[in-house]
C-alpha positions as CSV (number, residue, x, y, z in Angstrom):
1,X,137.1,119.0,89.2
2,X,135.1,116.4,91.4
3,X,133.8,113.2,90.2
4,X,130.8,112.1,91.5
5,X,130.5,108.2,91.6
6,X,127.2,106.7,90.9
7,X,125.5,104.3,93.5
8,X,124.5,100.9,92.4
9,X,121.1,100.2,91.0
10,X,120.3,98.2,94.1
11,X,121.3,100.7,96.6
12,X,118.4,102.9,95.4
13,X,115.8,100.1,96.3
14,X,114.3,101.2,99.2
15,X,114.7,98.1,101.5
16,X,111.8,95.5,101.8
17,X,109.3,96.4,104.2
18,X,108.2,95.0,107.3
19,X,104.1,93.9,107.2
20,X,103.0,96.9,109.1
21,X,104.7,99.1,106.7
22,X,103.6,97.0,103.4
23,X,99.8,96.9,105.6
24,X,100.0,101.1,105.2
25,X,101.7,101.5,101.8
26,X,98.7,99.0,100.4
27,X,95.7,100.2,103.4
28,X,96.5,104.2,101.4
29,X,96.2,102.2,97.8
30,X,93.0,100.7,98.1
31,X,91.8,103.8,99.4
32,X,92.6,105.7,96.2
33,X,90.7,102.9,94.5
34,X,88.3,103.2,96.9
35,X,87.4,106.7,96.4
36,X,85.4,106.1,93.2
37,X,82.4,104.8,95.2
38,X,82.8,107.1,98.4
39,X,85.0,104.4,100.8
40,X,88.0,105.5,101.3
41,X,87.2,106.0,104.9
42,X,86.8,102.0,105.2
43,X,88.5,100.3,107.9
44,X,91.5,98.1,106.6
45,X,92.5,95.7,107.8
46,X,94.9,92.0,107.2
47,X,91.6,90.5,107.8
48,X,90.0,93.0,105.3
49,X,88.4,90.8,102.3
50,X,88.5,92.2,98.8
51,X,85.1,91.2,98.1
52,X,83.0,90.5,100.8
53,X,84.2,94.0,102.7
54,X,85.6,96.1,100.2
55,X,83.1,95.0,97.7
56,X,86.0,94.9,94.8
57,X,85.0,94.1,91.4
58,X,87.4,92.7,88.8
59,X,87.6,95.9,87.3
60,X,89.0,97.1,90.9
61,X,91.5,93.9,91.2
62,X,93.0,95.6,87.8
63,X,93.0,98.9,88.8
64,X,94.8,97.9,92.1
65,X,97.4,95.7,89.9
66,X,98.0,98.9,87.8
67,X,98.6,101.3,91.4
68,X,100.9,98.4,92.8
69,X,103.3,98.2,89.8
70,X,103.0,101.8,89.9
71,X,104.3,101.9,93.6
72,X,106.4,98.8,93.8
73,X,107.4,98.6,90.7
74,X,107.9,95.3,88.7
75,X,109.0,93.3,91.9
76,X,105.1,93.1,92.8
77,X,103.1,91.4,90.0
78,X,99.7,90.8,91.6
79,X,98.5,89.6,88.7
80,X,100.6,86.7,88.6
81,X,99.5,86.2,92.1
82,X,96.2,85.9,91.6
83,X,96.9,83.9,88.2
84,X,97.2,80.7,90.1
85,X,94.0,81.4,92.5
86,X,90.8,79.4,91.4
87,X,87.9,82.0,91.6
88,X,86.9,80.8,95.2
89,X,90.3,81.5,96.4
90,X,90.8,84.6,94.9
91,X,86.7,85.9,96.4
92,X,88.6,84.7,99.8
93,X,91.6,87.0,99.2
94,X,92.1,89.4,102.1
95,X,94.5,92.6,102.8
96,X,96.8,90.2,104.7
97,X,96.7,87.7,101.7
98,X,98.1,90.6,99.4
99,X,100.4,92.4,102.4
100,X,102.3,88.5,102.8
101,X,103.0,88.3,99.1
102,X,103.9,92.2,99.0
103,X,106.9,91.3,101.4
104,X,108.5,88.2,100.3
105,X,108.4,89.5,96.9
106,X,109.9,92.4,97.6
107,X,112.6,90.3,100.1
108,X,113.3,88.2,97.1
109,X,113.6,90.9,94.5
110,X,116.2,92.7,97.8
111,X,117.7,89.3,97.9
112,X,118.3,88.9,94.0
């Protein structure tokens, strides 16, 4: 009779990714959002604005909350990083904006 030893919660993480890799994992998420109005062929980019290029309503800033969580899991709360945004700040929010934050929370949530 074998045993078989479970692996430590942490182990099962995948490992934080690098910004190229967080850029695709979050470039293939806004286009699932972005298939509602017939973008999901839009070019994304770290310079990509949320509203100005993409055209994202608030309605689309929750839905892309909701597919994050659902991909990263609790380690990525965006909206508790757009919480502390004033409304100009978060109009000004770009891929890149969102791709920074993606990484060093998910580094910290490695970390811890």
């Amino acid at each position: 009779m074998t045993t078989e030893l479970n692996e430590p919660e942490t182990a099962a993480r995948p490992a934080a990714p690098d910004e190229t890799t967080a850029l695709a994992d979050i470039s293939a998420i806004l286009r699932t959002v972005l298939e509602e109005y017939g973008l999901e062929d839009a070019d994304i980019t770290p310079d990509t604005s949320f509203h100005d290029d993409l055209e994202l309503e608030s309605i689309d800033l929750v839905t892309l909350s909701a597919q994050l969580r659902e991909f990263y899991g609790e380690r990525v709360n965006f909206a508790a990083f757009i919480a502390d945004r004033g409304l100009d700040e978060i109009i000004a929010l770009t891929v890149g904006d969102l791709v920074g934050y993606v990484v060093d929370s998910l580094a910290v949530a490695e970390v811890g």
